[in-house]
C-alpha positions in Angstrom: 13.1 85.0 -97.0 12.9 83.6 -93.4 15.6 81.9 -92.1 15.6 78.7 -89.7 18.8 79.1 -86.8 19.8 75.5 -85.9 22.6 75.0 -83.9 24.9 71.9 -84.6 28.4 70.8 -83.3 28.6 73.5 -81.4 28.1 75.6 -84.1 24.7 78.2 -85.1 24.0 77.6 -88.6 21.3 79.9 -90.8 19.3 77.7 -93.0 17.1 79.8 -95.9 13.5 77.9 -95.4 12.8 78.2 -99.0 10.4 76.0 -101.2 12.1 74.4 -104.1 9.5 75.4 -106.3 9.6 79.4 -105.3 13.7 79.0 -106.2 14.9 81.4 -108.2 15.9 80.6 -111.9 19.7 82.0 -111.4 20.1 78.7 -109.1 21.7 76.4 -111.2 22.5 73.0 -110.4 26.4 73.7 -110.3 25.2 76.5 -107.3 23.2 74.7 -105.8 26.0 72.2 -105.3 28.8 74.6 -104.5 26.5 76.5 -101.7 25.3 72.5 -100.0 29.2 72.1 -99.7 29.9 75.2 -98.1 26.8 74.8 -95.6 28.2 71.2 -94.7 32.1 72.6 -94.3 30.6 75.2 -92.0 29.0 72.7 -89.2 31.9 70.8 -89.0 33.7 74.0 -88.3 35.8 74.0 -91.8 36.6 77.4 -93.6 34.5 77.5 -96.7 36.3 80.0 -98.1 39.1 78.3 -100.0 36.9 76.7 -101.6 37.3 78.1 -105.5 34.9 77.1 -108.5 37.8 75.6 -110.3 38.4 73.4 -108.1 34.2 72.2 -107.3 33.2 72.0 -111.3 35.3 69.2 -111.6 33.9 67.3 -109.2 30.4 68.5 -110.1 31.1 67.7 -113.9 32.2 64.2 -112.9 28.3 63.3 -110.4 30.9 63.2 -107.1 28.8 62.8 -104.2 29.2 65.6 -101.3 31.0 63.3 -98.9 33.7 62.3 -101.7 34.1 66.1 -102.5 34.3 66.8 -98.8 36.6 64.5 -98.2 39.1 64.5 -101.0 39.3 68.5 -99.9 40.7 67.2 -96.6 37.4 68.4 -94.4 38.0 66.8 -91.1 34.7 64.5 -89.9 34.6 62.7 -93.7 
């Protein structure tokens, strides 16, 4: 998979280039979701590793938009 460096904020960030349609079945929505949350805590230079699933499925189960989940985790910048 080839990978696109873009640097934001100070920050170099690896995006996958990957078509949507060429995704792998194991990618489920809940994943998807969980791994666009991490990418956005990592360019505004927030640990994505305290995130835990437990605390994302809720907020997934319930339709919250990324900015509402970003924010109620206390991720500076939202």
């Amino acid at each position: 998979m080839n990978r696109k460096v873009v640097k934001v904020n100070k920050h170099v960030v690896e995006i996958p280039e990957q078509n949507l349609w060429d995704m792998p079945s194991r990618d489920s929505g809940f994943s998807i979701f969980k791994r666009r949350i991490g990418e956005l805590m990592q360019l505004n230079g927030n640990d994505d590793t305290a995130i835990d699933d437990d605390d994302l499925i809720s907020f997934y189960r319930m339709g919250e938009s990324e900015t509402f989940v970003l924010s109620a985790l206390g991720c500076a910048g939202y």
